[in-house]
C-alpha positions in Angstrom: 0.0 0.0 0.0 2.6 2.1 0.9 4.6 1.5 -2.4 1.8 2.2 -4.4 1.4 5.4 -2.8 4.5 6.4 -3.4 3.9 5.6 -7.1 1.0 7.4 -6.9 2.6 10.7 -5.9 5.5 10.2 -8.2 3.2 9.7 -11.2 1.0 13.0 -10.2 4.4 15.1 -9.2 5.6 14.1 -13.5 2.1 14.8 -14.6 2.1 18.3 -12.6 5.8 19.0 -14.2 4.8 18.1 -17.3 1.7 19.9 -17.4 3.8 23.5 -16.1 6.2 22.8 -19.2 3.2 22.4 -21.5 1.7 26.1 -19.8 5.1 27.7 -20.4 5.3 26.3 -23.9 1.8 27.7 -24.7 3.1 31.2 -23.8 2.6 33.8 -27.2 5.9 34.6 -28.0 4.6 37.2 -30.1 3.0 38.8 -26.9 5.0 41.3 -24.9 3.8 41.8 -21.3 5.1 44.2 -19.1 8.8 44.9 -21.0 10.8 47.6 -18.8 10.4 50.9 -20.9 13.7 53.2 -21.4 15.5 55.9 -22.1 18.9 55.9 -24.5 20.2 59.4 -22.9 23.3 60.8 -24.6 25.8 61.0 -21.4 27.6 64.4 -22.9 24.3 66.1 -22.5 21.8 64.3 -21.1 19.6 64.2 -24.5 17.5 61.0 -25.0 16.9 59.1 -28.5 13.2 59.9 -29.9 11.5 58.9 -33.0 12.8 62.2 -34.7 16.6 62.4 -33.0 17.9 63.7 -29.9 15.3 65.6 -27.8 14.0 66.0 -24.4 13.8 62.7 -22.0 10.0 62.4 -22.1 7.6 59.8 -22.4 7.9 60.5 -26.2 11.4 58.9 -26.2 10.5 55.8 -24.0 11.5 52.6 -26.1 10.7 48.9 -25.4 12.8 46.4 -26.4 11.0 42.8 -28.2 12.4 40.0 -30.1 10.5 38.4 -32.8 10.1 34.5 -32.6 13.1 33.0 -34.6 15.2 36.6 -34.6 18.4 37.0 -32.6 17.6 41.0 -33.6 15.5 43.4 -31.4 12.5 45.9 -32.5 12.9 49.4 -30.6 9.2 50.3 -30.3 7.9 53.5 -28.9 6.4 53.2 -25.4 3.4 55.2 -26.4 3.1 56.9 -30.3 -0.8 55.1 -31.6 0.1 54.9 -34.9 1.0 51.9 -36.4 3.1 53.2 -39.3 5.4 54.9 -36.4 5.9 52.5 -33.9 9.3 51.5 -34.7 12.8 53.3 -34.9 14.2 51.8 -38.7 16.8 52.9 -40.6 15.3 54.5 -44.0 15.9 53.2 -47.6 15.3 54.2 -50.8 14.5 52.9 -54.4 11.2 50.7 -53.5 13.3 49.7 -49.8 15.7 47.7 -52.1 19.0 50.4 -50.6 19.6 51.4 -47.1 20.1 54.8 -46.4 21.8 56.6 -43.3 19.1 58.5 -42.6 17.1 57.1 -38.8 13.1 57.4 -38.7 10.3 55.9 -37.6 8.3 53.6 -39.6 6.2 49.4 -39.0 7.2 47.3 -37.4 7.3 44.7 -39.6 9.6 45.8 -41.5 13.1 44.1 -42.2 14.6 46.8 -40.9 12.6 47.5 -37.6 13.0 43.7 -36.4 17.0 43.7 -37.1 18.8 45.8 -34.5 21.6 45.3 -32.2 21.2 46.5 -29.1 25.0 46.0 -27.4 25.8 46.1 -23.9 29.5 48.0 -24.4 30.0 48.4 -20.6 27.4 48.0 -17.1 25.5 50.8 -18.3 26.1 51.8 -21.9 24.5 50.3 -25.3 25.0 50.5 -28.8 23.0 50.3 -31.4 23.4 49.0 -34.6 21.9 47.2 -37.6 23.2 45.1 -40.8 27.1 46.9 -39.8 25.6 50.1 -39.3 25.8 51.9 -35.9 23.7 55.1 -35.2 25.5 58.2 -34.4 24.7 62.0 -33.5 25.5 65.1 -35.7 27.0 62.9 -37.9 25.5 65.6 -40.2 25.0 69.5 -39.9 22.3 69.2 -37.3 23.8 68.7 -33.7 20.4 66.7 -32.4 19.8 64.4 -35.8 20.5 60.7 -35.4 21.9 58.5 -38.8 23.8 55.7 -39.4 27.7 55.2 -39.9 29.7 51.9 -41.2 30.6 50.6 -37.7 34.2 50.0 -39.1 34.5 53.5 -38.5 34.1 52.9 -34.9 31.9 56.3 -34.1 29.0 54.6 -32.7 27.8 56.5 -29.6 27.5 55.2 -26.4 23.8 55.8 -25.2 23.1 55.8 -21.6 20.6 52.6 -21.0 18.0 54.4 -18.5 15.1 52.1 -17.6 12.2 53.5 -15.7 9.9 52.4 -12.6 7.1 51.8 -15.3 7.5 48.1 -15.2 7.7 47.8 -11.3 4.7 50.3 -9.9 2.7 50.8 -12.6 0.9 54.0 -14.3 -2.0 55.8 -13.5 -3.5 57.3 -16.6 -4.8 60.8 -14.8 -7.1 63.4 -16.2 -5.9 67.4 -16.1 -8.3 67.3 -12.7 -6.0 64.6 -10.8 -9.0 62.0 -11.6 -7.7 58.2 -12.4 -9.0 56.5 -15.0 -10.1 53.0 -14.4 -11.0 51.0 -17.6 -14.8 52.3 -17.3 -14.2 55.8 -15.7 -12.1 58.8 -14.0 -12.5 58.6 -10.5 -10.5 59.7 -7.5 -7.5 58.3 -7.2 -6.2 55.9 -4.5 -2.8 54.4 -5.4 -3.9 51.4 -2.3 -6.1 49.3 -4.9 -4.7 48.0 -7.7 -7.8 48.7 -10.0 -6.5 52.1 -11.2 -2.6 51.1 -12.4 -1.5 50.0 -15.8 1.0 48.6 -17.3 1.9 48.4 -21.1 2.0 45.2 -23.5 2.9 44.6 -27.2 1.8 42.4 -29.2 2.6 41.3 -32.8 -0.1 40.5 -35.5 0.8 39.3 -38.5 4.3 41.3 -37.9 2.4 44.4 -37.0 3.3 46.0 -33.7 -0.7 46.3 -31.5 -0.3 48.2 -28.3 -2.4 47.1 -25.5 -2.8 48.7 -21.8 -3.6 45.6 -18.9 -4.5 45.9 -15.3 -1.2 46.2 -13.3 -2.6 43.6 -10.6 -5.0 41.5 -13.6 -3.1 40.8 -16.6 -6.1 38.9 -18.1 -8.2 42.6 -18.0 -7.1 45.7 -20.6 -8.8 48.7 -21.5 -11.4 47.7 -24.3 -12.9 49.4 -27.1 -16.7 48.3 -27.9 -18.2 50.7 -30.3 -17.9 54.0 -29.0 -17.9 52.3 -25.4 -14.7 51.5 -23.4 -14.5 49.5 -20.4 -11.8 47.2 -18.4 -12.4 44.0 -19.6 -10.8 40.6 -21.3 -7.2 41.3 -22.9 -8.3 38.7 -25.8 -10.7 41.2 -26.9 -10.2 42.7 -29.9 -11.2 46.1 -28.6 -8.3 45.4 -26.5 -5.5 46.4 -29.2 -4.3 49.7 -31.2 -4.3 51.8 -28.2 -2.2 54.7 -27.5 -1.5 57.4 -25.1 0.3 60.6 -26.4 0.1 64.4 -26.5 -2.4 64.0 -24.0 -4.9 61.7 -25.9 -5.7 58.1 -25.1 -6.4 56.8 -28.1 -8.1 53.9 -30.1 -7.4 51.9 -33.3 -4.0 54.1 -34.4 -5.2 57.6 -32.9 -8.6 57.8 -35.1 -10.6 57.8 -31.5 -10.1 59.2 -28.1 -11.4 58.9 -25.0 -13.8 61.6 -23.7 -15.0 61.7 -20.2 -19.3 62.9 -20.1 -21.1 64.6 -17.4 -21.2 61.4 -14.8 -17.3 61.2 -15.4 -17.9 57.7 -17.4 -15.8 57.3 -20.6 -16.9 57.3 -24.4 -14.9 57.3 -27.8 -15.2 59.9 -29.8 -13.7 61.2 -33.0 -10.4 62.5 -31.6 -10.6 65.8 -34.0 -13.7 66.1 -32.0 -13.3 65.4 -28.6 -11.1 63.9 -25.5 -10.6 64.0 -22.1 -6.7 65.1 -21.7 -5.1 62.3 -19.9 -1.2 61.0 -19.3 1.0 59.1 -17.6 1.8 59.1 -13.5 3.8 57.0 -12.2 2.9 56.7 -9.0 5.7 57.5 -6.0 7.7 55.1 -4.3 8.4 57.8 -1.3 6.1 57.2 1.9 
């Protein structure tokens, strides 16, 4: 009896083992959940990386960092710009994308040249970037705040600062121009004790396109959803949970064609953003007692 216990217990421990493996194995490796957003900050001045050069250290010039399945590369995608066709620092090309240029932009990301960069660890604290041989570099040009690329045999590639932010280990509130917090349904006082009101920001890739997607910091399984012109905090596997966006103030809907708006009763809607929307951004909350 005894022995057949033990059998038991052995057979149950493999099958509970077995079953983990199969859980992790089931895992979408084209979703992104949680990545630590942050800042490449030129150390002679302090200047971050943004999708048009060197500029101020903003949420603007927040990157995340995401492998494809199958690619030793990395896509630098913006933290927050709603458009699809912007999401991801590229290096340009020309004659129908058959020539690479040195020119640095924004652009898909499922592009070749969004899903192949390097992103070097030169030191503890210092990165370089690079793609296909070609490392970016500062006022390689006229303009003291452009970014291009150089032939890395050159050996000018710029040591960027690698500054990640608390994002990834508090959370955000997304807060209205009133101090309200926005839950997933709508703005309400805030109360940074409940774990209803933080975010947290995933990526994930269909059909090589980048789809933001904003997910209870304390639920994983519930996002911000679009229904119609509703919105409301409910199943991530929604479709409505996708395309979202928060920049210059808007949070946005299906690449910055709808924003929310906040009526009367302080509930949310989606309107046209030309229209309407409630001004809203990021607040990380503080770790200080």
């Amino acid at each position: 009896m005894i022995a057949y216990v033990a059998v038991l217990l052995i057979v149950l421990l493999n099958h509970d083992l077995v079953a983990g493996d199969a859980t992790k194995k089931k895992a979408d490796p084209n979703d992104h959940n949680g990545n630590t957003p942050f800042f490449l900050q030129d150390p002679q001045d302090g200047m971050c990386l943004g999708p048009d050069g060197f500029t101020l250290c903003n949420e603007l010039a927040l990157w995340i960092l995401t492998k494809r399945q199958g690619k030793k590369t990395y896509s630098l995608v913006s933290l927050m710009n709603p458009n699809q066709n912007q999401m991801c620092l590229e290096r340009k090309s020309s004659l129908l994308g058959l020539i690479g240029t040195d020119r640095v932009g924004m652009g898909p990301c499922s592009t070749s040249s969004a899903k192949s960069w390097l992103f070097e660890f030169i030191d503890s604290k210092h990165v370089k970037l690079s793609t296909n041989n070609q490392c970016l570099v500062r006022h390689a040009k006229k303009y003291k705040n452009s970014a291009s690329f150089q032939s890395c045999k050159k050996g000018v590639a710029i040591p960027l600062l690698y500054h990640p932010t608390a994002v990834h280990e508090l959370g955000f509130f997304i807060k209205s121009a009133d101090g309200g917090c926005f839950d997933g349904n709508k703005y309400k006082d805030c109360d940074i004790g409940t774990g209803k009101l933080l975010w947290g920001v995933g990526i994930k890739y269909v059909w090589g396109s980048a789809n933001r997607y904003f997910f209870n910091y304390y639920d994983r399984s519930q996002c911000i959803v679009a229904k119609g012109n509703k919105v409301e905090k409910g199943d991530c596997r929604h479709p409505g949970a996708l395309k979202w966006g928060l920049i210059d103030g808007k949070l946005s809907y299906n690449n910055g064609k709808k924003c929310v708006s906040r009526l009367a009763d302080d509930s949310a809607v989606l309107t046209k953003c030309t229209s309407s929307y409630e001004y809203s951004y990021m607040d990380v909350p503080s770790t200080q007692a």
